[in-house]
C-alpha positions in Angstrom: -89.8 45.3 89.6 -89.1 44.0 86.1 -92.0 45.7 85.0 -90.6 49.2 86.1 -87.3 48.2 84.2 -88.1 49.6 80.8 -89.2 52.9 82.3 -86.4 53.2 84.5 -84.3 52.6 81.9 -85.4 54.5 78.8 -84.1 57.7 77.1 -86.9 59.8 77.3 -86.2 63.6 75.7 -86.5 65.9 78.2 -90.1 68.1 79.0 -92.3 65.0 77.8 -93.0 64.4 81.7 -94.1 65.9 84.5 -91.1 66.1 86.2 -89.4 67.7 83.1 -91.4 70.2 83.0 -91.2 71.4 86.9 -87.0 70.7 86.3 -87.4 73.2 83.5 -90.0 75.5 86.0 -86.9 75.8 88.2 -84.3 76.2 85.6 -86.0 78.6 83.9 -86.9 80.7 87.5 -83.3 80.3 88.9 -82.3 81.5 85.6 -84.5 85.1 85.6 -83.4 85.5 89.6 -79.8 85.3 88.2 -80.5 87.8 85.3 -82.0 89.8 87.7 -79.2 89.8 90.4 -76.5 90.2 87.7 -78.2 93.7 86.3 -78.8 94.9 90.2 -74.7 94.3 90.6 -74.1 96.1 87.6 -76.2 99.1 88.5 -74.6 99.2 91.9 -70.9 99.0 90.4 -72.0 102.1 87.9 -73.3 103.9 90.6 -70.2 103.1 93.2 -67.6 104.0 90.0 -70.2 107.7 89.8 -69.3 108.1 93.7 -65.9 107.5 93.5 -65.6 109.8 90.6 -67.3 112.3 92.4 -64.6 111.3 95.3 -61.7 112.6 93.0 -63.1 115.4 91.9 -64.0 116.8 95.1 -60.3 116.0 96.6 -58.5 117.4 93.6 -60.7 120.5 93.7 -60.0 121.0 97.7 -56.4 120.4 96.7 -56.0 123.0 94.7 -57.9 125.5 97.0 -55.8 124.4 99.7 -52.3 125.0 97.3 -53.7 128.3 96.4 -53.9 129.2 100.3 -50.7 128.5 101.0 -49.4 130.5 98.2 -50.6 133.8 99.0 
């Protein structure tokens, strides 16, 4: 046990083990999924904000037909 004190208790700089380096793995694959997920919500915002601009037109357009019915 004493022996493993100095190893236990060391300041080692990270990615000089084994285990560093698979910590870093994860990071750096959690990291991409989030960079990926983040552009995927982005697009899906752009194209929801397309369809509800679509969505006004289309009423405002169907508006005015329907005002221009009524008036004749």
């Amino acid at each position: 046990m004493a022996a493993a004190a100095p190893t236990l208790s060391a300041v080692a700089p990270m990615g000089e083990d084994a285990d560093s380096a698979a910590f870093t793995a994860a990071l750096a694959a959690v990291g991409a999924a989030y960079v990926s997920t983040a552009g995927e919500h982005a697009a899906a915002r752009g194209v929801f904000s397309d369809a509800q601009s679509v969505a006004v037109a289309t009423t405002v357009s169907s508006e005015a037909m329907r005002a221009a019915a009524l008036t004749r």
